[in-house]
C-alpha positions in Angstrom: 33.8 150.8 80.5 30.3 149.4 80.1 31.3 145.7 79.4 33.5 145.8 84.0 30.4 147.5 85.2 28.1 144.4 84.0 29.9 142.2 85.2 30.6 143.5 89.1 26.5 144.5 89.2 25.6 140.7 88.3 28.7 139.3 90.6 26.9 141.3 93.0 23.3 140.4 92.3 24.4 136.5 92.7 26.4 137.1 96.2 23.8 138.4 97.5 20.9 135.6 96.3 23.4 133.1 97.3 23.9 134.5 100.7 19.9 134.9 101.4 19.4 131.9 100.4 21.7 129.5 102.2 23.0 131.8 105.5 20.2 132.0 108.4 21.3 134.5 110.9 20.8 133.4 114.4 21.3 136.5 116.3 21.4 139.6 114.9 24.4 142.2 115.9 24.5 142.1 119.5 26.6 144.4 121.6 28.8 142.8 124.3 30.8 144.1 126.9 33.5 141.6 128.3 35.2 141.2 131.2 38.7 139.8 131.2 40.9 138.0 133.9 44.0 140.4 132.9 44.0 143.6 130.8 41.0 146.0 130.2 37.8 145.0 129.6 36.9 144.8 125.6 33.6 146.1 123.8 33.0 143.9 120.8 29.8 143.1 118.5 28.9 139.9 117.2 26.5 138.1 115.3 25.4 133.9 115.1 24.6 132.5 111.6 24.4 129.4 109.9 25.4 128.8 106.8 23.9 124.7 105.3 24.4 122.6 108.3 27.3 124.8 109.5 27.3 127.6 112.7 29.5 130.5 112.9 30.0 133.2 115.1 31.3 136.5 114.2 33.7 138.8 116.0 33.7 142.3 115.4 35.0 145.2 117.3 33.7 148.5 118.0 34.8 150.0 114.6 33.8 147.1 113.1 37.1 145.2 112.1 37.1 141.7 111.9 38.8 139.8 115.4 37.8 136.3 115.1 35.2 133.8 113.1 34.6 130.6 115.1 32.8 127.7 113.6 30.7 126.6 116.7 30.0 123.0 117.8 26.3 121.6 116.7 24.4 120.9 119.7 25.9 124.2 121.7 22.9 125.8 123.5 21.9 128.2 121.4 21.4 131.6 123.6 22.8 134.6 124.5 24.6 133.3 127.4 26.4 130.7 125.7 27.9 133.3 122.9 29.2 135.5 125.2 31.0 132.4 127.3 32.6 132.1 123.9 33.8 135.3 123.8 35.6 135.5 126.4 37.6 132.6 125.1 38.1 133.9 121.8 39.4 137.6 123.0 41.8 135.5 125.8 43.1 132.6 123.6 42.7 133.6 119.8 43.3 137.3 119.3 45.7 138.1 122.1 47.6 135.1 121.9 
């Protein structure tokens, strides 16, 4: 049993280096509340990070399960304001389709 354990504890150990080292996070968690044009309004979380040249937003829900990850186009204004346009777009077109 010794021999499995080694090996997820040092998988582990290198996800993690690899992820401090090449993901920036933008904005930490940030709690949104969004109004939609039809339907009840939706609580979600999300968080901007960049990953090399790459920027992603992520999508979360309130109990934290996964609703969209959207690549975002460089040069986007990066604020607050801008994420949560996004948003609304992602809960309208991509996860009630």
């Amino acid at each position: 049993g010794d021999w499995s354990s080694d090996v997820c504890s040092s998988d582990l150990k290198l996800g993690e280096e690899g992820r401090t080292m090449n993901t920036q996070v933008i904005q930490e968690w940030t709690d949104a509340h969004v109004p939609m044009k039809y339907g009840d309004d939706r609580d979600v979380r999300y968080k901007v990070f960049q990953t090399g040249a790459r920027l992603f937003q992520e999508i979360r829900d309130t109990d934290d399960s996964l609703i969209h990850m959207l690549e975002l186009p460089r040069g986007m204004a990066m604020n607050r304001q801008s994420y949560e346009v996004l948003l609304r777009y992602v809960l309208t077109d991509v996860a009630n389709p």
